[in-house]
matplotlib code that plots the C-alpha trace (Angstrom):
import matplotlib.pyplot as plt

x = [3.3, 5.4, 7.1, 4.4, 1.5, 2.2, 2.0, -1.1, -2.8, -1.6, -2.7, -6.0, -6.4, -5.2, -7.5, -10.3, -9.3, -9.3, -13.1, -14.5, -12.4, -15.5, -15.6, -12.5, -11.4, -8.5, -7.0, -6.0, -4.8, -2.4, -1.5, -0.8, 1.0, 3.1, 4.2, 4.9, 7.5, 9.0, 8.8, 10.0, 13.6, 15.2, 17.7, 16.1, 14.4, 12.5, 9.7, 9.9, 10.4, 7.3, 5.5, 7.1, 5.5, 2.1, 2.9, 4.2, 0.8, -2.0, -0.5, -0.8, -4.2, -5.2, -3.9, -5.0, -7.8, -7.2, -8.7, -5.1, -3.7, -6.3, -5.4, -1.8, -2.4, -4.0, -1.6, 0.9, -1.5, -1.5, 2.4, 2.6, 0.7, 1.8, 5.3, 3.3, 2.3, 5.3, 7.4, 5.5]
y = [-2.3, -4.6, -4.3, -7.3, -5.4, -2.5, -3.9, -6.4, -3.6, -1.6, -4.7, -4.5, -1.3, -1.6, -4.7, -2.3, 0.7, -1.7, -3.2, -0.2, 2.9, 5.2, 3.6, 3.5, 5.4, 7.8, 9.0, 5.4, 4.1, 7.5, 6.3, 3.4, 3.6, 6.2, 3.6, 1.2, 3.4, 4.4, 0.3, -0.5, 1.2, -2.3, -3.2, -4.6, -7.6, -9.4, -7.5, -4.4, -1.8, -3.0, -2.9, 0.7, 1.7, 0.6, 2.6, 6.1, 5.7, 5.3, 8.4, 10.0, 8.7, 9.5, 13.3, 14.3, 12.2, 12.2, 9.1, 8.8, 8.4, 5.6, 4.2, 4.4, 2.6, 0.0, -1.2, -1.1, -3.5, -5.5, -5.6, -6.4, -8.8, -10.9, -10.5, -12.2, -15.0, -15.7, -15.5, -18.4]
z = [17.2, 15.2, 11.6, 10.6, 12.5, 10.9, 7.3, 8.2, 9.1, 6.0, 3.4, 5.5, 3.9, 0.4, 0.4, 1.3, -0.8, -3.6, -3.3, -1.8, -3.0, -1.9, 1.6, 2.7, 5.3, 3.6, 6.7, 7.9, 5.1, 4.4, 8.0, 8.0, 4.3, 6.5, 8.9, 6.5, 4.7, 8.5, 8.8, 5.3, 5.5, 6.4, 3.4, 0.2, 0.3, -2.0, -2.8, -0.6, -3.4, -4.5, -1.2, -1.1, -4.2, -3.0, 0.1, -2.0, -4.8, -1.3, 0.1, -3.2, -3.9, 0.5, -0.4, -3.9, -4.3, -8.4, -10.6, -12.0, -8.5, -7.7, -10.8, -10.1, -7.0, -8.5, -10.8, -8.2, -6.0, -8.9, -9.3, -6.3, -6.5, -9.3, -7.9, -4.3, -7.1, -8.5, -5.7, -3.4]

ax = plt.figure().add_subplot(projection="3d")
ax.plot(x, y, z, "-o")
ax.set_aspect("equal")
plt.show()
């Protein structure tokens, strides 16, 4: 699996986790979130700490399970993706 396979499949996720938090399946998404940080250790580029964060606050929300992890993860979505928007 590729570096870009690996974080397709993790935005697949997030994009789920975000419109169906209940549905989601919890166990891929803390995997895949894990692969993207094994993936992610490249030297910073534009926009990786961010996609890092996202990656750190979905294994947090995947293992707790707390409301204030879910809404952690959220607003790191959204800084991410404002950062996407500004950026292109």
């Amino acid at each position: 699996m590729t570096v870009s396979d690996i974080g397709h499949r993790f935005a697949r996720l997030l994009f789920e986790a975000m419109a169906h938090p209940v549905g989601v399946d919890r166990g891929a998404l803390l995997n895949a979130a894990s692969a993207f940080l094994d993936a992610a250790l490249s030297p910073e580029s534009d926009g990786l700490t961010l996609a890092r964060r996202m990656a750190f606050r979905a294994c947090e929300w995947c293992v707790w399970d707390r409301p204030e992890d879910y809404a952690a993860l959220r607003r790191a979505v959204g800084a991410f993706e404002m950062h996407a928007a500004i950026t292109n």
